[in-house]
N, C-alpha and C positions, 0 to 999 in steps of 0.2 A: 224690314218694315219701318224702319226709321224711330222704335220707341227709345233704342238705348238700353234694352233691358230692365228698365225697370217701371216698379209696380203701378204704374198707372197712376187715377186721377187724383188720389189725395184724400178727397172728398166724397169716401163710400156711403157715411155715416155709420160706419162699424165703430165701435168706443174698444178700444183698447184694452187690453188688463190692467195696465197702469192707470187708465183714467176710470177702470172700473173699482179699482181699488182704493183712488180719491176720494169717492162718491162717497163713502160714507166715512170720511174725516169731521166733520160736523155733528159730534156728539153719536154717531153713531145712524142718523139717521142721513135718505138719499138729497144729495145737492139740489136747488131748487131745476139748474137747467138741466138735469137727467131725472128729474122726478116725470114718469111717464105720461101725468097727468098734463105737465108743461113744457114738455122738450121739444114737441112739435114746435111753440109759439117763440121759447127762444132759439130755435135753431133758424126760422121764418128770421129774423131780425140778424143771426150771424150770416146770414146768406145772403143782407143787403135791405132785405125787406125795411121801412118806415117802420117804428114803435108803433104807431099810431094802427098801422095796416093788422099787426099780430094782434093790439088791442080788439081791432074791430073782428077777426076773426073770434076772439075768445070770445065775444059779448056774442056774434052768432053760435056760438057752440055752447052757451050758457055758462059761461064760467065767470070768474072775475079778473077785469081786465086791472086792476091796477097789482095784482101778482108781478109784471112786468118789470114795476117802480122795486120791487124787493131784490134783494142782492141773488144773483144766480151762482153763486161758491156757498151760498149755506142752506140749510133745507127750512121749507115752510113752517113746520113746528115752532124752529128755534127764533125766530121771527115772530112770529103773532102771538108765542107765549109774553115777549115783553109788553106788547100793547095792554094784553091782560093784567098785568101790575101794574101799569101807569096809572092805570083807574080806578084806584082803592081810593083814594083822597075824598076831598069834598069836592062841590063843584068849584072852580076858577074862580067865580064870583063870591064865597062863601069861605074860601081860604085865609087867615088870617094876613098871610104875609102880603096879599094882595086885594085887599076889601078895602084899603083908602083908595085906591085909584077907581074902582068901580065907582065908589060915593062921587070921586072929584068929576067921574061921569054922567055920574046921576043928578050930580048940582047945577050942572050946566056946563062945565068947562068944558071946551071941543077934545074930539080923543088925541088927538097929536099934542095936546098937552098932557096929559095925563100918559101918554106912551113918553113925552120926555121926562117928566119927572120920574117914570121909573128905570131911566136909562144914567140919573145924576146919582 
């Protein structure tokens, strides 16, 4: 029959035990691309598919498309728990280390000055 004996296409989309046993290297919790919420959308982009195309799928199916832009080797959890710490602070404008250059804003200077002096 010309296959050569052996196993066929490659591409069952069976996951492995080795790769089932990955999945939860990330703190314990499932990888974002076998999280079954999103595997559909990245497996649509391993198959070729546009970013863009899997995005617009998710926005039809009501989810959030910019999950895509997130790392798919670590799970959702361990990711959007950092953005929850970033935002203890004050607002950007109201930060010490950065409330002169808003003023040099506020005084009239254009912002591309006030972005170089806090690059000197």
């Amino acid at each position: 029959d010309g296959s050569g004996g052996r196993g066929g296409g490659g591409g069952s989309g069976i996951i492995s035990a080795k790769d089932k046993k990955d999945d939860t290297k990330d703190g314990g919790e499932v990888k974002l691309k076998h999280d079954p919420k999103y595997e559909k959308y990245f497996k649509m982009m391993k198959m070729g598919l546009p970013k863009e195309a899997a995005q617009h799928a998710m926005t039809r199916d009501q989810l959030d498309p910019s999950i895509l832009d997130l790392d798919p080797e670590k799970s959702l959890k361990n990711q959007t728990k950092k953005k929850k710490d970033e935002g203890d602070g004050p607002p950007l404008k109201d930060d010490p280390k950065y409330m002169k250059y808003f003023k040099m804003i506020k005084m009239g200077l254009p912002k591309e000055a006030a972005q170089h002096a806090m690059t000197r």
